[in-house]
N, C-alpha and C positions, 0 to 999 in steps of 0.2 A: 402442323401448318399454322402460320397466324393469322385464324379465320377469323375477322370481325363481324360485328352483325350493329347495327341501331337499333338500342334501347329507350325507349321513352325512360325518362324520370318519372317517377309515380310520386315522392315524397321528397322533401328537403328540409331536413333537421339542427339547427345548430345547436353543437355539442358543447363548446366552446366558445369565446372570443375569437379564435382562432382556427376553429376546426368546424366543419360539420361533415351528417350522414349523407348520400344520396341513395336510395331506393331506386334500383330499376324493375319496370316490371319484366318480363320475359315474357314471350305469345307462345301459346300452346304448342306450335311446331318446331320449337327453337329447346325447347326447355329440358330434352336429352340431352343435346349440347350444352347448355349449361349444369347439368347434376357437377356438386365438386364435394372435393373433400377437406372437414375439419382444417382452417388453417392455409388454403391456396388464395390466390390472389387472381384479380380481372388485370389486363392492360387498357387503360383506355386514350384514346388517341384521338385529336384534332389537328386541322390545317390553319395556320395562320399566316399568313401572306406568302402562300405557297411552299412552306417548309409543314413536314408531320413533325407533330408532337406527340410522345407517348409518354407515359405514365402510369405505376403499377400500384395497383391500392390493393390490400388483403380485404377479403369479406369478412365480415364481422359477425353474422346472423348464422346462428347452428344450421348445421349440414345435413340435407335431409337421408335417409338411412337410405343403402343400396338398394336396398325392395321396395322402398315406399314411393312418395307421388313425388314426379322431379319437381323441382323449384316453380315458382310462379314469379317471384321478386330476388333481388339480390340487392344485398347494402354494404358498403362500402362509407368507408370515414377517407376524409381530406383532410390535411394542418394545412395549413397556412406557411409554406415557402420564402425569405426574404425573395424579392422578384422574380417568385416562381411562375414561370409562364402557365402551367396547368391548374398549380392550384388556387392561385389569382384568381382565375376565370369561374373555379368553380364555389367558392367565395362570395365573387361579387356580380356572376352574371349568370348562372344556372339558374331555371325555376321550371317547376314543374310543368312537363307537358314536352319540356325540348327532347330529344333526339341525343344518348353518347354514340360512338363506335367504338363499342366493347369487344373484346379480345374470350374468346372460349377461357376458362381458367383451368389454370397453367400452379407450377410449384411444388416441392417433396417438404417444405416446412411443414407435415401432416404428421394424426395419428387417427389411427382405427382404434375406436373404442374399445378397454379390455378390461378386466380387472384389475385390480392394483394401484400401486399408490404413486403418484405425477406429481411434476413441479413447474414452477415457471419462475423466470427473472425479466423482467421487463422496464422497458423505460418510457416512457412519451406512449407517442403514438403505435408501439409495438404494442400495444395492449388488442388491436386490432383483430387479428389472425388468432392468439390465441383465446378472446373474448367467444370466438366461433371454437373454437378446443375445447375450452372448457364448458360452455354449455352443451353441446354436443353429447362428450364423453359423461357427463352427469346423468342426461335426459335420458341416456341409451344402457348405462353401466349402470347399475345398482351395488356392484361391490367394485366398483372404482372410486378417490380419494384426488382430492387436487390440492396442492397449498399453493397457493399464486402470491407472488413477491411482486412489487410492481412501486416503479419508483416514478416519481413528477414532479415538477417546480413546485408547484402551491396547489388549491384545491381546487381555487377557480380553474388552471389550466389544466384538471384532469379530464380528460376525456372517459365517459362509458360509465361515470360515475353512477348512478342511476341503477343502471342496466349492474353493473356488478353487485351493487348491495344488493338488488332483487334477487342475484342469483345465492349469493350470502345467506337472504332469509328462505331460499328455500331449499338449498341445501345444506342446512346450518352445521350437518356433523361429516359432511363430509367433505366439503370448502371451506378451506382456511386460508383467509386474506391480511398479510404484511403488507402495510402504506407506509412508504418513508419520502417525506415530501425535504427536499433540497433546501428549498429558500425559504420554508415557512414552517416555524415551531408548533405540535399539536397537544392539544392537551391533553390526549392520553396516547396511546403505542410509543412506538421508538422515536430517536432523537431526529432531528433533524443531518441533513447533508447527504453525500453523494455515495453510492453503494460502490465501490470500488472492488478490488483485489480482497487488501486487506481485509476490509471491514465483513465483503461476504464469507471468508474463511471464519472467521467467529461468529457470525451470526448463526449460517444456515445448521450448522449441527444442534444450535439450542433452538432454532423453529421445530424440525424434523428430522426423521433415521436418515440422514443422507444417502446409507449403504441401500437402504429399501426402496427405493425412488426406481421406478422403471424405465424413466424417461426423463429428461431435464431440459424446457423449451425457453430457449432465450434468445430475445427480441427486441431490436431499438437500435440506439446509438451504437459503434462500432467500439467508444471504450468501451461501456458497457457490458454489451456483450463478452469484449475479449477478457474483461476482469472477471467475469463470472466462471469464462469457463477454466480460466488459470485455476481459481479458486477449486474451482471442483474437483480440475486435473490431481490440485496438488490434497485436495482429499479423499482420495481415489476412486474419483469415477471413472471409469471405462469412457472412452472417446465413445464408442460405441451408443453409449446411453446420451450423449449431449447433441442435440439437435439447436442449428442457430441459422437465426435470418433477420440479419443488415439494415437498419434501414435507413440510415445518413455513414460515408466513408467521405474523409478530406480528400478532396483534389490531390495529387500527387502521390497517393501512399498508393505503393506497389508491395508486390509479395514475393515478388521473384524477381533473382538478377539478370541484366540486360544480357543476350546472348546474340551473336553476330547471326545475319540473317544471309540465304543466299541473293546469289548476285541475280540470278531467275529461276521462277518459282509459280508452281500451279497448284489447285485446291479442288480439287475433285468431291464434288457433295450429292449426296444422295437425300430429295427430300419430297416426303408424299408419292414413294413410289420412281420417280424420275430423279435421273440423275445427268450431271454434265462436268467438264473439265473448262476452266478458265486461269489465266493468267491474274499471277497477284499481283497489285503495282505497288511503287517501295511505300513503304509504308504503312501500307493499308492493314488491317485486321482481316484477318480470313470470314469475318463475316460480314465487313464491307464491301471485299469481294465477290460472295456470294450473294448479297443483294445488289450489284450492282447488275447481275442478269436472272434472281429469281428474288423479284419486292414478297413473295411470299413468306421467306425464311423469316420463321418465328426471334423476334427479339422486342424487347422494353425498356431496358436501363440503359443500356449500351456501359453500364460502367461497373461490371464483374459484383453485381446485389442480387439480380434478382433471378435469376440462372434460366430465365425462359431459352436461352440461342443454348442452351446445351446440346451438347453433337456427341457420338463417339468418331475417336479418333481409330480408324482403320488401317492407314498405314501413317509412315510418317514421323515427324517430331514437331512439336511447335512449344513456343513461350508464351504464358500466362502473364499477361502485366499484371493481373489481381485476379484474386479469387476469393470473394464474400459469400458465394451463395454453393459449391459444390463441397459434400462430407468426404473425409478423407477417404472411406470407400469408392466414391464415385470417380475418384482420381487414379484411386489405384485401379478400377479395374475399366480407366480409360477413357473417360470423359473429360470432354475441355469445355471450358466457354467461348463461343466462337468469336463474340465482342471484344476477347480481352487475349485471343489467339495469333501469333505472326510466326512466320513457316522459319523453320530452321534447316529443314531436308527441301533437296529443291519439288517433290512432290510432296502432297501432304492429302488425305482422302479422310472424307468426313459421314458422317449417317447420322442425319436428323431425325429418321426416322425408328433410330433402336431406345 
């Protein structure tokens, strides 16, 4: 369900020109509800002039161990949006003491700390999600290894700067940190420019054993990411081992081709237990429909990122406009995005809650 709660702000950090942390705290009977894992994300959500606005930020601050004491605070980073309605506000008018309505946290960009040797490619503000991965699996793993790739404009614009060479110096043999800054020449590591396809097939085999990597976490922009994982594909990693989460896609890029929809059409969903049948109208996303009689049904992007409305699909067929946020196991054994879902069978039956 998409339960929110109001969090005070406890802290407000800027990271950036462009970016800062917000700290919430969490009250003592809420704070099972928030326990999350290495690497998820909060929604958080306001009203301005009677439209909701949501918006999904990944926590950033290590994850506290399944046995141990739940959270007390949760931190989250914000960029700075060209006329981003959300992150404007939290920019230039958050200060401590105000009140979010934060979203339970939600997301499968995860890892459970294990042995073994992990990778990461990132870009911008993807440094986020796995910033909480990698301290995590360090603080918890004694024979676990991370090399983190991590690409940004210039230095000023790097976010977590700080907080990563902290982590750097104290895990010095077993964090290994690549900076390649786009638009600003450094004077010592690699050259300057943009990590692409090509450029990560040459690189990453003279960083690390590519083949020994248990896991490969990439994060950011949508080229980005998708030139990372070509590169890997075509070095043979296993899809299985690459784990990816979105966090800017252009308006109009789709993934799937248009298919004719029926002329009438219902969407049967099951969520938190309860279930009901309603009518789709033309156009609409099956999870339009589904919020237009339960505002409970969990979503945040609404635009195929951040995979909170994932649903299995029960009976049925439907089309995907886009899909950024579900691994290709989850597709194959049945999951859709309900955001980015419109019926192709005149029934279509969903469970939000498998």
């Amino acid at each position: 369900m998409a339960r929110f709660h109001p969090l005070p702000v406890a802290a407000v950090d800027r990271l950036t020109d462009d970016s800062v942390a917000l700290t919430l705290a969490v009250p003592p009977e809420l704070r099972e509800d928030y326990r999350y894992a290495p690497g998820q994300h909060l929604a958080l959500r306001r009203i301005v002039d009677g439209t909701e606005i949501r918006r999904t930020y990944s926590i950033c601050s290590p994850a506290p161990a399944p046995d141990g004491e739940a959270p007390r605070t949760l931190r989250v980073a914000v960029r700075l949006v060209e006329d981003g309605a959300f992150s404007t506000y939290a920019l230039k008018e958050i200060n401590v003491g105000d009140e979010l309505e934060v979203m339970i946290p939600a997301g499968r960009f995860t890892l459970q700390p294990a042995p073994g040797l992990y990778a990461a490619v990132v870009g911008g503000s993807g440094i986020t999600p796995v910033l909480s991965i990698v301290s995590t699996l360090l603080a918890r793993e004694p024979e676990a290894r991370f090399c983190l790739i991590r690409s940004d404009r210039t230095t000023t614009s790097t976010m977590f700067l700080e907080e990563v060479a902290d982590l750097k110096d104290r895990y010095p043999e077993r964090l290994q940190l690549v900076t390649v800054l786009s638009r600003e020449e450094q004077q010592a590591g690699l050259p300057s420019g943009r990590l692409d396809q090509e450029r990560l097939t040459g690189l990453l085999p003279a960083l690390l054993p590519v083949e020994q990597v248990a896991g490969w976490f990439l994060c950011g922009p949508f080229g980005l990411v998708q030139g990372a994982e070509r590169a890997l594909r075509g070095l043979g990693v296993p899809r299985s081992r690459i784990h990816e989460e979105i966090f800017h896609v252009d308006e109009g890029t789709t993934t799937a081709p248009a298919r004719p929809a029926p002329a009438h059409s219902t969407v049967t969903a099951r969520l938190d237990g309860r279930g009901g049948t309603w009518p789709v109208q033309d156009g609409e996303s099956l999870l339009e429909t589904v919020l237009r009689n339960r505002p409970d049904a969990p979503y945040a992007c609404k635009g195929g990122v951040c995979g909170t409305c994932r649903a299995f699909l029960v009976t049925g067929e439907v089309r995907m406009d886009r899909n950024f946020a579900l691994e290709t196991e989850e597709t194959e054994a049945g999951y859709v995005l309900a955001c980015q879902s419109h019926p192709v069978t005149e029934k279509v039956e969903l469970d939000f809650d498998r």
